[in-house]
N, C-alpha and C positions, 0 to 999 in steps of 0.2 A: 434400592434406587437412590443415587446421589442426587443433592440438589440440583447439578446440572440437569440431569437425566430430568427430574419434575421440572426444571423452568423450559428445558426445549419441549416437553409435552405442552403446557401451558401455550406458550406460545405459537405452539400448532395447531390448538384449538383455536386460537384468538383467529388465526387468519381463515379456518376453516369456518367457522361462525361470525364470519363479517362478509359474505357473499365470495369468499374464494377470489377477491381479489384485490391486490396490495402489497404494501411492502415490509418486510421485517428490517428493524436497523438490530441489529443485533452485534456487540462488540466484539471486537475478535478477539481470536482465542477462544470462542463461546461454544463455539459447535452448530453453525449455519448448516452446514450440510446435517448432520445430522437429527436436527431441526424439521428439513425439508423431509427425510427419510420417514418421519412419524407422520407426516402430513402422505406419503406414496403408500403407507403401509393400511390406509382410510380409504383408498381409491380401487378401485375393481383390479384382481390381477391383470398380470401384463398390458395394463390402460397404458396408451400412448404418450411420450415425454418426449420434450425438448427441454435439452438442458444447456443454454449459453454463456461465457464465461470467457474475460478479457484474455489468455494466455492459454494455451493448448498443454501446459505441463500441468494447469488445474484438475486437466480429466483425472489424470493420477490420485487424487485428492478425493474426487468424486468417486469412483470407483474400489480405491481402499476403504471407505465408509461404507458403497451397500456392502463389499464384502463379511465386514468386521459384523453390521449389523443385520447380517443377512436378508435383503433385500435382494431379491433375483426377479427382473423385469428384462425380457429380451426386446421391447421394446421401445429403447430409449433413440433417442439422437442427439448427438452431442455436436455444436457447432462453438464457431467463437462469435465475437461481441462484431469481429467485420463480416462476419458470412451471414449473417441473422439475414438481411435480404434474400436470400436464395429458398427462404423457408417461407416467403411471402406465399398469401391465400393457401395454405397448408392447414388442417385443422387437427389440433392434439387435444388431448384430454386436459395438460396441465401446460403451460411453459414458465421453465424459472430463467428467469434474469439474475446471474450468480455477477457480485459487485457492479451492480446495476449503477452505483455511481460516479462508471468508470464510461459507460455509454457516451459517444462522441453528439454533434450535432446530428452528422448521417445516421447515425445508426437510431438514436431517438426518432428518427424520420422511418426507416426501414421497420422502426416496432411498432408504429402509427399501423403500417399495413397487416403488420403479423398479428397485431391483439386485434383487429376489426372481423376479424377469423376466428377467434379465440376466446373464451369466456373465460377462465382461470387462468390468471395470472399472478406468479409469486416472486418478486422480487426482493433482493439478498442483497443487503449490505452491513457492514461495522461501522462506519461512519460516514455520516450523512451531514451535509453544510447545506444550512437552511436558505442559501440558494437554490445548492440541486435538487433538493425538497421542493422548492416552489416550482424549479423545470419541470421535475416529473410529475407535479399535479397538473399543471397548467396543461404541458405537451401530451399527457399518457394518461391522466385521469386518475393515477394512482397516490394514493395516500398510503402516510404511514401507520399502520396496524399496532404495531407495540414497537415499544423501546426498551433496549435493555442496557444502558449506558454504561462505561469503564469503571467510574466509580462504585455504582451498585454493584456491578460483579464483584469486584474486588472486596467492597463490604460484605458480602455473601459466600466468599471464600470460593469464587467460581475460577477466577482468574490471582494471578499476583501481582501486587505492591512493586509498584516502580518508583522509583529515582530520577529523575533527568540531570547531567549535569552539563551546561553550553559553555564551552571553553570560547573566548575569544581572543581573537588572533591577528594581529594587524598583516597587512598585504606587505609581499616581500617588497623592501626598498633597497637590498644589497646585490643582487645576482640580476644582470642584466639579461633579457631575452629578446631573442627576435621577432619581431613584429613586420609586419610591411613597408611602414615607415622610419625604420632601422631599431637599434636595441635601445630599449628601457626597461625600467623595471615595472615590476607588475603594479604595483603600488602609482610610479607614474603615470603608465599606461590606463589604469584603472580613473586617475584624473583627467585626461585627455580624454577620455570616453564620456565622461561627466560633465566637462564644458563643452563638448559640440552637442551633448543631450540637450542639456540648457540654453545653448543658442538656436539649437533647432526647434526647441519648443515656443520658445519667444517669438520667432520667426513662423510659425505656425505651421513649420516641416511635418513628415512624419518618421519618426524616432524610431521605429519596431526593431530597423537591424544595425544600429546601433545600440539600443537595448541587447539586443540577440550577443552583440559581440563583448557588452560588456558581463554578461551573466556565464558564456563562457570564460571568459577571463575567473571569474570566480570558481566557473569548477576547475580551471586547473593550477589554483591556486599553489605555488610551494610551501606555503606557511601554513598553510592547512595540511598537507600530504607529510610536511615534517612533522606537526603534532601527530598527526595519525599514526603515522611510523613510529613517534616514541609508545603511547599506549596500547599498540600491539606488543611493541619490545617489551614492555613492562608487566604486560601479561599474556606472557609467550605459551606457557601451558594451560589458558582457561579458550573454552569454544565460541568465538566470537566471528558476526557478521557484520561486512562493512557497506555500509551504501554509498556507492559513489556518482560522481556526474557524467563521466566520460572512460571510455576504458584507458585513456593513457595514462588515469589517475591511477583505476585498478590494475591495472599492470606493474606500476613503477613502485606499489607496493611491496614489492616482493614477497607475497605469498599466492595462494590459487585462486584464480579469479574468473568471472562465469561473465561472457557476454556476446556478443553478436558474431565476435572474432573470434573466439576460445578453438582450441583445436580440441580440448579434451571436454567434447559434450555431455560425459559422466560425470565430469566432478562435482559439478553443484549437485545431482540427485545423490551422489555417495556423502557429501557435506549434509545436507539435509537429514538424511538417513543416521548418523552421529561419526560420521567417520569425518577425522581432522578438528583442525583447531580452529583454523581461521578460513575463511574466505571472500572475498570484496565481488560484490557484484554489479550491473552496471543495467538500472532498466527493467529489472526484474525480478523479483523473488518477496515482494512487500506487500503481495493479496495473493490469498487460496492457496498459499505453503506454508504444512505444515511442516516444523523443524524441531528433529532432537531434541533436547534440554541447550538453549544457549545460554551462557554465561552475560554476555553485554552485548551492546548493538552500539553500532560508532556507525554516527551520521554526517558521512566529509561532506555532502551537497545536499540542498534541500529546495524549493521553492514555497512561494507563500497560500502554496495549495495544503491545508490544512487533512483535507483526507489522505493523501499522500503520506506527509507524516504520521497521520497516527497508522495506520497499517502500517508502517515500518519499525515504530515503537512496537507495538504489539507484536513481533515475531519476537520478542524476549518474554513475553509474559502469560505462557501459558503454565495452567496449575501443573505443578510434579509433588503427587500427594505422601511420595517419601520426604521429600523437602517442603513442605507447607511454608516454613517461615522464610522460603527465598525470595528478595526482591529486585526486581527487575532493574538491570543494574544501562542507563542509556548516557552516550556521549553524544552531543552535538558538535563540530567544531564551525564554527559562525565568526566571519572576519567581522573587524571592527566597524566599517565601514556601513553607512546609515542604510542601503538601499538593501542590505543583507540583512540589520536587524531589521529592519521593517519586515519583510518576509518573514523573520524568524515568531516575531511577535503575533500575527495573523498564522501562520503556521502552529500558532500552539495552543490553539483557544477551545481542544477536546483536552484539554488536560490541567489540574491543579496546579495554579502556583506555586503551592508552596510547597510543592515537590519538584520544583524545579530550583538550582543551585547554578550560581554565575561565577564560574572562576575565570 
């Protein structure tokens, strides 16, 4: 038995010896599912499951673990984080809430009715912001059971040693583009967006789609898609995935890219699975996938949603026990402009400084 294997034991008792009801934060890359598994393998056979979870490529995830750890229950139900309503006054043995702190306002509303039904409740997340922590007590009653945080893993040799490094990039001021109110450049544009903010807040307007147009402006930054485009060139044969904002970014990449538009709905599961080098995605793939051995993670957009980021970081840092001494190798690229590092800096606050490096 590897340490992991005792700390998801552990930590399956904790939640089953605190009244079977709560939440684990448990970091990713830890083994959450297989977590829940020790806790299904406690319960009467074939006892009744719902198993809910933001993204329907997660079943996948879910489903390769009983297999692996042979768990065989023909009595599951798998929904997502928007259909949880339709399992209202339903009564199961268990339900888990998988990245529970992905749950919307509605859906928090929709598990008011499902847990009023329901006595065991186990909710699953890697990181947790001591806001959404207070949502889910206040709304759902739930607290958090154990913590297993990035840094103890990595002390404990559960997960690996990351890097960060956040390049920053000032907004293009050379290549003019079109806009509504004819061509400027992004850099401009990006000021014009910031003085009618500032007058509309003085003014006591309301600013949301203005904001809205100046944060796209950012994901489709040129200055940031040219760095990106160099440190792919630069390391053209290591396995690296890219998070972007918008797919015109992951497209003009030119490499294979996974998004709402993609014709080739395979490619991200054959990327995952270890086939290819690179792939940019757009939206998706930064909770409950697991991926091959990657090399680096390049982060062209980000917001100052701090759970967000760290499940993007963490798809580079799981243990590969032939390589023990690999460390998670992260790029950010972050324009220079102050409303980006503000995001950036709120954005980083599950992880060390001083493993974080500013070029």
């Amino acid at each position: 038995m590897t340490l992991r294997d005792k700390r998801q034991a552990e930590f399956a008792d904790t939640w089953w010896n605190h009244g079977k009801y709560g939440i684990l934060n448990l970091c990713p890359r830890f083994g959450k599912i297989r977590t829940t598994i020790n806790i299904l393998k406690k319960m009467e056979d074939n006892c009744k499951i719902l198993i809910a979870y933001p993204d329907k490529k997660i079943k996948d995830s879910w489903e390769e673990d009983f297999e692996e750890m042979k768990y065989v229950n023909d009595n599951i139900t798998y929904t997502t984080h928007l259909s949880i309503h339709k399992h209202s006054g339903t009564e199961f043995d268990i339900v888990v809430i998988d990245e529970i702190h992905l749950l919307s306002t509605a859906q928090i509303g929709a598990c008011v009715d499902l847990f009023s039904q329901n006595d065991h409740i186990l909710g699953l997340t890697g990181t947790l912001s001591k806001y959404t922590k207070r949502d889910l007590s206040q709304d759902l009653g739930l607290e958090v059971l154990a913590e297993y945080p990035i840094e103890t893993a990595i002390e404990e040799g559960v997960i690996v040693d990351y890097q960060i490094t956040v390049i920053k990039v000032p907004l293009d001021d050379i290549t003019p583009i079109q806009f509504k109110k004819g061509k400027k450049t992004e850099l401009k544009q990006f000021k014009a967006y910031s003085y009618i903010i500032n007058k509309m807040m003085y003014a006591g307007g309301n600013t949301m789609f203005m904001r809205l147009a100046r944060m796209r402006l950012i994901q489709n930054s040129i200055a940031k898609l040219n760095v990106t485009k160099k440190i792919l060139r630069d390391h053209h044969d290591e396995r690296i995935l890219v998070f972007c904002g918008i797919t015109k970014i992951a497209d003009a990449l030119g490499i294979p890219s996974h998004h709402s538009k993609s014709k080739d709905k395979d490619a991200f599961k054959r990327f995952a699975e270890g086939e290819g080098t690179h792939m940019a995605v757009v939206k998706i793939g930064n909770t409950g996938i697991t991926y091959k051995p990657l090399n680096k993670v390049i982060i062209n957009y980000f917001d100052s949603n701090a759970e967000n980021l760290a499940q993007k970081i963490n798809r580079c840092m799981a243990m590969e026990y032939n390589t023990p001494d690999k460390k998670a190798d992260i790029y950010i690229i972050c324009s220079t402009e102050k409303v980006e590092e503000k995001w950036l800096k709120k954005a980083l606050e599950f992880f060390d400084e001083n493993k974080i490096i500013y070029a």
